[in-house]
N, CA, C and O atoms as a CHARMM CRD file, in Angstrom:
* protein
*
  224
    1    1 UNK  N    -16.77200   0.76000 -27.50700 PROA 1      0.00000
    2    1 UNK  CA   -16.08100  -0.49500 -27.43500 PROA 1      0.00000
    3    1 UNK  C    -14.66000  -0.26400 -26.92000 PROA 1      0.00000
    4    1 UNK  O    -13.98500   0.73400 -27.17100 PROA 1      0.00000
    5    2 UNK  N    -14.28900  -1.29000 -26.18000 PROA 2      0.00000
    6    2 UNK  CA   -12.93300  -1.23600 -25.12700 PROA 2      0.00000
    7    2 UNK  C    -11.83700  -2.01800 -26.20000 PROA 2      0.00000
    8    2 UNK  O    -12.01100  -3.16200 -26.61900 PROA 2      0.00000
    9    3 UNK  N    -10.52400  -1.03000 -26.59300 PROA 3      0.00000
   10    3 UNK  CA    -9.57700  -1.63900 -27.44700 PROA 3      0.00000
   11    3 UNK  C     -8.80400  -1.96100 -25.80300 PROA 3      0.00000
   12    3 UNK  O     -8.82300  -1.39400 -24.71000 PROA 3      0.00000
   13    4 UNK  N     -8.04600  -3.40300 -26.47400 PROA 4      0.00000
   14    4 UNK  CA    -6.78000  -3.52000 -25.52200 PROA 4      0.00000
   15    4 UNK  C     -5.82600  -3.18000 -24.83300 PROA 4      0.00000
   16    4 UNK  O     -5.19100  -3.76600 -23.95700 PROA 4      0.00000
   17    5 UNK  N     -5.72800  -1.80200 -25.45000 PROA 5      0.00000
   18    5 UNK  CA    -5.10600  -0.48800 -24.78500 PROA 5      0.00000
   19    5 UNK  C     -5.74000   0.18600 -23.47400 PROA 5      0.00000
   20    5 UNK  O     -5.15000   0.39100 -22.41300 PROA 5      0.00000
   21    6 UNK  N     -6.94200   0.45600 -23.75400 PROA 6      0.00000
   22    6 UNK  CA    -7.55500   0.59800 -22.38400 PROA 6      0.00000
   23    6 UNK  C     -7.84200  -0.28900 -21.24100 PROA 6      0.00000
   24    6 UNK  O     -8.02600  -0.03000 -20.05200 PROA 6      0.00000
   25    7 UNK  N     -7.83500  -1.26100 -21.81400 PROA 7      0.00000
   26    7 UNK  CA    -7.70200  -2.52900 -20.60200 PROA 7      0.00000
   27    7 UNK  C     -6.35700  -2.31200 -19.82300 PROA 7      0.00000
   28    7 UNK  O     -6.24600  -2.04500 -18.62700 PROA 7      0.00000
   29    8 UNK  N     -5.60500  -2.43900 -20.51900 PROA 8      0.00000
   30    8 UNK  CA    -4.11600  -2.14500 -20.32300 PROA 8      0.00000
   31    8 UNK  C     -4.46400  -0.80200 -19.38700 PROA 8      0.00000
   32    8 UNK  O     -4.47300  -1.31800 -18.27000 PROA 8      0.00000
   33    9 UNK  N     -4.66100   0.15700 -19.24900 PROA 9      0.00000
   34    9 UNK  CA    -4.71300   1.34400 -18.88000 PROA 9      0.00000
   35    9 UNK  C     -5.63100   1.42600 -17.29400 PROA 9      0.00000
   36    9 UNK  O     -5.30200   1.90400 -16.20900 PROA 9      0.00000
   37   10 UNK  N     -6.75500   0.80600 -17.70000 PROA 10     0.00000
   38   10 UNK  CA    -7.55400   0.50000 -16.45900 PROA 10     0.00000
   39   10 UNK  C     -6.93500  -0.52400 -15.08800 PROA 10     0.00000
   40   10 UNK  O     -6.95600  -0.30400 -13.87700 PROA 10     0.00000
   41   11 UNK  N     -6.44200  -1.60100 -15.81200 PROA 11     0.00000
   42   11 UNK  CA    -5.44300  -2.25200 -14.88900 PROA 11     0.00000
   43   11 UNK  C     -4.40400  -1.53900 -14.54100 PROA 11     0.00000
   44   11 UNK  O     -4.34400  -1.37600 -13.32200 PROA 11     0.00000
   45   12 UNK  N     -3.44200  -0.98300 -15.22500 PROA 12     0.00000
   46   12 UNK  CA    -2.88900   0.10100 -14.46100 PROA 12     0.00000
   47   12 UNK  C     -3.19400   1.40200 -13.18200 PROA 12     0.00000
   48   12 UNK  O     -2.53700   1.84900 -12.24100 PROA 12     0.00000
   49   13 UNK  N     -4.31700   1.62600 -13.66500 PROA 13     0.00000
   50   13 UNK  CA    -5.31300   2.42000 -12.44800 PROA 13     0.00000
   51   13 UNK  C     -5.80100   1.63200 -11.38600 PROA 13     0.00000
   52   13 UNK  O     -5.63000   2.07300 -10.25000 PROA 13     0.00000
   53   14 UNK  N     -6.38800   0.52900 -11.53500 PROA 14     0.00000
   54   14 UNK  CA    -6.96900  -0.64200 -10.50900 PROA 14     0.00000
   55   14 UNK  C     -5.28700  -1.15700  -9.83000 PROA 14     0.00000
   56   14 UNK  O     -5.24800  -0.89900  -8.62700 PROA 14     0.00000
   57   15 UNK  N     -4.43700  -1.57100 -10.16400 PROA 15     0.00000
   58   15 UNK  CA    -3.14800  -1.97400  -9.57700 PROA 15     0.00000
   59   15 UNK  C     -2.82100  -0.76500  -8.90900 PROA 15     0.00000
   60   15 UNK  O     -3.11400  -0.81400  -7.71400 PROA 15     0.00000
   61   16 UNK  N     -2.31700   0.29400  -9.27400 PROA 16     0.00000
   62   16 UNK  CA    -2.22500   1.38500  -8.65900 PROA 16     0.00000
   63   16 UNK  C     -2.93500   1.92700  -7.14000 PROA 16     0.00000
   64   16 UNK  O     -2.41800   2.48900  -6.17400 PROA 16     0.00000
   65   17 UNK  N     -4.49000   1.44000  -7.43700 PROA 17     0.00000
   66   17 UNK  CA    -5.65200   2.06600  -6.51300 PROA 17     0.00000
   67   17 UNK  C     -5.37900   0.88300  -5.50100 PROA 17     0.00000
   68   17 UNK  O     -5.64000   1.17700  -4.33500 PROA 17     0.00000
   69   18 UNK  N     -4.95500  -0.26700  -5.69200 PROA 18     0.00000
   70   18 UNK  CA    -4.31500  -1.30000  -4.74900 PROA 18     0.00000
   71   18 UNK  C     -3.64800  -1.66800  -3.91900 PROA 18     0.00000
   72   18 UNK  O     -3.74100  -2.46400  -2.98400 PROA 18     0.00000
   73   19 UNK  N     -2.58900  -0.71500  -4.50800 PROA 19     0.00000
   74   19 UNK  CA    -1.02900  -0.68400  -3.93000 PROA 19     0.00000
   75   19 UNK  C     -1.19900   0.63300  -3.30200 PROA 19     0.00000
   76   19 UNK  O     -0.20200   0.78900  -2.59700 PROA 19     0.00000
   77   20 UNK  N     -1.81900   1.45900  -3.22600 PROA 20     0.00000
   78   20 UNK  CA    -2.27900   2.54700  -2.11900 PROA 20     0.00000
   79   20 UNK  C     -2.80500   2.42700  -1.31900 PROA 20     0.00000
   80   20 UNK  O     -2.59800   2.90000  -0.20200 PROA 20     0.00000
   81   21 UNK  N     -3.64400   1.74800  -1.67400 PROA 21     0.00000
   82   21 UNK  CA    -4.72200   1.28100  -0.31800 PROA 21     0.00000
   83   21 UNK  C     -3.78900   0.14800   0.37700 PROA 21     0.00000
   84   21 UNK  O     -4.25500  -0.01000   1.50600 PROA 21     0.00000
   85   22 UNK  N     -2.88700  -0.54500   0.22600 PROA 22     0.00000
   86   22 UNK  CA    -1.79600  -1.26900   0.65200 PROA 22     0.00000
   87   22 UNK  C     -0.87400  -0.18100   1.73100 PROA 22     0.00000
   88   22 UNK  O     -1.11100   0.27500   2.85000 PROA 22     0.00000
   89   23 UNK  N      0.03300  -0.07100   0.97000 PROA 23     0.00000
   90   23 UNK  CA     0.89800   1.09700   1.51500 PROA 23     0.00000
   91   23 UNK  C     -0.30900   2.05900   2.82600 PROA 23     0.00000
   92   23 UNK  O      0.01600   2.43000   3.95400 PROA 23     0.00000
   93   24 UNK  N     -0.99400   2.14400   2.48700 PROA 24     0.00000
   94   24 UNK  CA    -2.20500   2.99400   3.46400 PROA 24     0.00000
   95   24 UNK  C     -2.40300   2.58100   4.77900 PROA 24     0.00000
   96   24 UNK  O     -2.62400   3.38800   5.68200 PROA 24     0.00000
   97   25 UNK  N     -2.32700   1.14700   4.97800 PROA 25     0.00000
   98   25 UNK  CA    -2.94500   0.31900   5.63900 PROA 25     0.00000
   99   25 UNK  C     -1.79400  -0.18900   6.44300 PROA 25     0.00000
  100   25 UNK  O     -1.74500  -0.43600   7.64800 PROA 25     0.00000
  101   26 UNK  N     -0.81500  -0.30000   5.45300 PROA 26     0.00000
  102   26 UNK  CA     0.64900  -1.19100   6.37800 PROA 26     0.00000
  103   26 UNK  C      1.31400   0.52000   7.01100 PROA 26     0.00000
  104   26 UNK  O      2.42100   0.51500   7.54900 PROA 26     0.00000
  105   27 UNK  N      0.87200   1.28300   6.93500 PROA 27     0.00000
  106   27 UNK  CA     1.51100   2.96700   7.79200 PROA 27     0.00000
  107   27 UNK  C      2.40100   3.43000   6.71400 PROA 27     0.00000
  108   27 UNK  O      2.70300   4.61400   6.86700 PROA 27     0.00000
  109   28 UNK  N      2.81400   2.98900   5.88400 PROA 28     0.00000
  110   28 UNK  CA     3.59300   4.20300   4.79700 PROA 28     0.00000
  111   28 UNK  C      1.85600   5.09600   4.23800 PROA 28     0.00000
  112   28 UNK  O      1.18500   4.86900   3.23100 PROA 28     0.00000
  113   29 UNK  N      1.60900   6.09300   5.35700 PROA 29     0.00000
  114   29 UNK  CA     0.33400   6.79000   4.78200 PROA 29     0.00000
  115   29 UNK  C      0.94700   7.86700   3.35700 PROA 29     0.00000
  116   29 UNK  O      0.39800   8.15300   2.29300 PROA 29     0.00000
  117   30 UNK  N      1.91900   8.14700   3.76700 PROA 30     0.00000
  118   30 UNK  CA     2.18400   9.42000   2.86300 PROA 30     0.00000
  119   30 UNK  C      2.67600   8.92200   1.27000 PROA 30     0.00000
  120   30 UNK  O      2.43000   9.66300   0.31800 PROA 30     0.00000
  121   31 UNK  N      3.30700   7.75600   1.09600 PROA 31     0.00000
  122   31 UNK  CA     3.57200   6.76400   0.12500 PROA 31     0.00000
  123   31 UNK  C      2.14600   6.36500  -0.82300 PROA 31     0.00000
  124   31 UNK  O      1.95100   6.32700  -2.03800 PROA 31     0.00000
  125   32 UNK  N      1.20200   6.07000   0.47800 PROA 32     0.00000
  126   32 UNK  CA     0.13500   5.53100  -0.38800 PROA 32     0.00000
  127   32 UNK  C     -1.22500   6.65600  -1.17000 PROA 32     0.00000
  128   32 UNK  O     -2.00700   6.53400  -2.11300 PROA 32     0.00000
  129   33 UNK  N     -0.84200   8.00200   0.12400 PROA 33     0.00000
  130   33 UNK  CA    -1.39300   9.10000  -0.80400 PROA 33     0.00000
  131   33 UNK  C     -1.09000   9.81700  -2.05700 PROA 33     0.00000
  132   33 UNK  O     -1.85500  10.47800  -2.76000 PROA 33     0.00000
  133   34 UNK  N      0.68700   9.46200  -2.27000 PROA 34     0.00000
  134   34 UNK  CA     1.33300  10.22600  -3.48800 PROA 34     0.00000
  135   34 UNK  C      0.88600   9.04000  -4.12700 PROA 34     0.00000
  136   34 UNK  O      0.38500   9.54200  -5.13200 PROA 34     0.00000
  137   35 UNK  N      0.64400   7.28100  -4.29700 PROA 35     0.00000
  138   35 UNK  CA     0.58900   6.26800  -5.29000 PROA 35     0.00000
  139   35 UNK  C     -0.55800   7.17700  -5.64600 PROA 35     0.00000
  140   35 UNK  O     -0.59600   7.88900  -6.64900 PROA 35     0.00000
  141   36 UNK  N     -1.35900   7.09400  -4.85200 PROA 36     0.00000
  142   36 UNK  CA    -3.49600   7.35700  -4.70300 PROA 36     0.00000
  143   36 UNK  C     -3.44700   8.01500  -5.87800 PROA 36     0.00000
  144   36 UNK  O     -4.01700   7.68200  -6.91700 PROA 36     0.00000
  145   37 UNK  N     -2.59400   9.18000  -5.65600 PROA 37     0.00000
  146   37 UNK  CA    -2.47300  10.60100  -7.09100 PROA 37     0.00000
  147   37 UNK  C     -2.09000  10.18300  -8.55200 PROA 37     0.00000
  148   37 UNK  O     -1.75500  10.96700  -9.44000 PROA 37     0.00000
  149   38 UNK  N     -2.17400   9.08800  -8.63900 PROA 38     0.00000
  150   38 UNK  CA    -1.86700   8.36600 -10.02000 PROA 38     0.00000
  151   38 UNK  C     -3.20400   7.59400 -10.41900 PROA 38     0.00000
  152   38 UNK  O     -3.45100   7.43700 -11.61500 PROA 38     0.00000
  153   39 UNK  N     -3.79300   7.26500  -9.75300 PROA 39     0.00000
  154   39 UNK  CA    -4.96900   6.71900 -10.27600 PROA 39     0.00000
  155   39 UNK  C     -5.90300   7.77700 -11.54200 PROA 39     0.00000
  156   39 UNK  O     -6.12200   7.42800 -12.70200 PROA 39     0.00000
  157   40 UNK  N     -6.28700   8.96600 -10.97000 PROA 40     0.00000
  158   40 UNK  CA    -6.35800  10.22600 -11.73900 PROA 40     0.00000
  159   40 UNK  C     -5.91600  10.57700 -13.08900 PROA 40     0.00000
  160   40 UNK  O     -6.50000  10.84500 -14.13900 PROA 40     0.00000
  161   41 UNK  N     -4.33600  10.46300 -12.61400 PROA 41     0.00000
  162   41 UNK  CA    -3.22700  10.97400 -13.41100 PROA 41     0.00000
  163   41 UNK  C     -3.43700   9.82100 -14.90500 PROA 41     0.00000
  164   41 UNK  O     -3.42900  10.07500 -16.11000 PROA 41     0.00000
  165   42 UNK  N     -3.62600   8.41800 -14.09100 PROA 42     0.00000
  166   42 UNK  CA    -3.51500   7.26800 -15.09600 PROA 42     0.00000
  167   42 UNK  C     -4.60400   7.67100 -16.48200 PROA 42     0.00000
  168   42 UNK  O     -4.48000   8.13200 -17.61700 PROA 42     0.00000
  169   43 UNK  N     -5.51000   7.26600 -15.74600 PROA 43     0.00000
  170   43 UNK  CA    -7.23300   7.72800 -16.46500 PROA 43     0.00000
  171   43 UNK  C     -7.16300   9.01900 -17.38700 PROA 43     0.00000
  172   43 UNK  O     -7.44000   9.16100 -18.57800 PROA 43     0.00000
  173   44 UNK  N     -6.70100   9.90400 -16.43800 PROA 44     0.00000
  174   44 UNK  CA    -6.87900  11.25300 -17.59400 PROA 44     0.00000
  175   44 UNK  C     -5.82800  11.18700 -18.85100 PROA 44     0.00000
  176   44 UNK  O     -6.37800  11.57200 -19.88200 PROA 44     0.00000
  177   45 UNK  N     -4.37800  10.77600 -19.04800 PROA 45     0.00000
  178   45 UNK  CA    -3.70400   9.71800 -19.99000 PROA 45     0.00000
  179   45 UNK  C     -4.04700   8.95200 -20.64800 PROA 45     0.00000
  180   45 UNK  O     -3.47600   8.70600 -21.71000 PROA 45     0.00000
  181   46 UNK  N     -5.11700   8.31300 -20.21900 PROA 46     0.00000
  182   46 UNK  CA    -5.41300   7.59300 -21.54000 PROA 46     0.00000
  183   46 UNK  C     -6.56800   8.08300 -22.35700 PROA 46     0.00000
  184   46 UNK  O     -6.66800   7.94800 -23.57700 PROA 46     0.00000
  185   47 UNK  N     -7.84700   8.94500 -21.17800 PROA 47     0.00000
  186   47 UNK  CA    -8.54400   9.69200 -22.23800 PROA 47     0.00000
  187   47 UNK  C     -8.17100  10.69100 -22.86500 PROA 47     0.00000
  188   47 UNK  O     -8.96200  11.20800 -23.65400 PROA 47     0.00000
  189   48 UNK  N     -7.09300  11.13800 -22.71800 PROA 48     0.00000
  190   48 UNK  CA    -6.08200  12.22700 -24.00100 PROA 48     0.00000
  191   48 UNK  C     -5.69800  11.08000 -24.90300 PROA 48     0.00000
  192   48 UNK  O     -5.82200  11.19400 -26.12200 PROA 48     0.00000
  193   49 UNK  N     -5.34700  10.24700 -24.48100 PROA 49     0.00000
  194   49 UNK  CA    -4.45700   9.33900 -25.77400 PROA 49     0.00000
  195   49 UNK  C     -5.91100   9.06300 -26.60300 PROA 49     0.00000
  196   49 UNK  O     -6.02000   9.51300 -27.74300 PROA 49     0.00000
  197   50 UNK  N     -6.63600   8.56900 -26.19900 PROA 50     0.00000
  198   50 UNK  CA    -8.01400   8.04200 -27.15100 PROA 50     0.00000
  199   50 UNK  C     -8.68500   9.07200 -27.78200 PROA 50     0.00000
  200   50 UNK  O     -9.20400   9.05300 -28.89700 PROA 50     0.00000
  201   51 UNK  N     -8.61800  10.19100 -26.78300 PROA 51     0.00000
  202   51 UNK  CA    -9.34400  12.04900 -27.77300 PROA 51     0.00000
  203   51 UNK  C     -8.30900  12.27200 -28.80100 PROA 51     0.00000
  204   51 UNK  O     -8.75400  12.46800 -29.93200 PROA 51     0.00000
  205   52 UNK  N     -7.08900  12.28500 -28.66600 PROA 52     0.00000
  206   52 UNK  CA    -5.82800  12.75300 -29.66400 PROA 52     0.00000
  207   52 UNK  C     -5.75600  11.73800 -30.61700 PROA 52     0.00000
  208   52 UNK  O     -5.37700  12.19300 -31.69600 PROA 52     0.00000
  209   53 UNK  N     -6.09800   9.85800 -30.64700 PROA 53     0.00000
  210   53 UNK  CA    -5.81700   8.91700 -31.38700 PROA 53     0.00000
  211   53 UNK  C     -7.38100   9.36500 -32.52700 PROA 53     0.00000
  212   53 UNK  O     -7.16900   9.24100 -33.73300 PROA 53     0.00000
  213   54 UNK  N     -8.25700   9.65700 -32.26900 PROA 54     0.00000
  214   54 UNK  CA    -9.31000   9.49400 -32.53800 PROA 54     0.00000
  215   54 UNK  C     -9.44000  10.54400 -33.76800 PROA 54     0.00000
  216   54 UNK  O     -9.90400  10.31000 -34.88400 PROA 54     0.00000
  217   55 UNK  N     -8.89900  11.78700 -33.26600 PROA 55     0.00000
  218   55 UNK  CA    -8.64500  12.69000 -34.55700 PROA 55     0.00000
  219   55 UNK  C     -7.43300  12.06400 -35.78300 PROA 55     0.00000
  220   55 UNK  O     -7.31700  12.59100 -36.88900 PROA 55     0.00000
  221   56 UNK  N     -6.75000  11.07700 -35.41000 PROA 56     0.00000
  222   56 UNK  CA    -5.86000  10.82200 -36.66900 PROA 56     0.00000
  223   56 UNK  C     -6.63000   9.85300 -37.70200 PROA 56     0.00000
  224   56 UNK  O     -6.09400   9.53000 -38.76200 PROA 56     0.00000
């Protein structure tokens, strides 16, 4: 089951994966490949926060 936190978290990744493919498209390529590298970054953040919340 999805707490509100991860919603929160997924929209952050989906906005992110947006605004790269943005930046991508309008020629800031190199802008929208360093955003791109957060999509990753986002996701793996919150499944540490939910593995680490889960043991307390």
């Amino acid at each position: 089951m999805l707490k509100p936190a991860d919603y929160l978290l997924l929209a952050a990744a989906f906005l992110s994966f947006v605004f790269s493919i943005y930046l991508w498209f309008s020629g800031w390529r190199e802008e929208g490949l360093f955003v791109g590298l957060w999509v990753p970054s986002i996701l793996a953040f919150g499944g540490f926060m939910r593995a680490a919340l889960k043991k307390v």
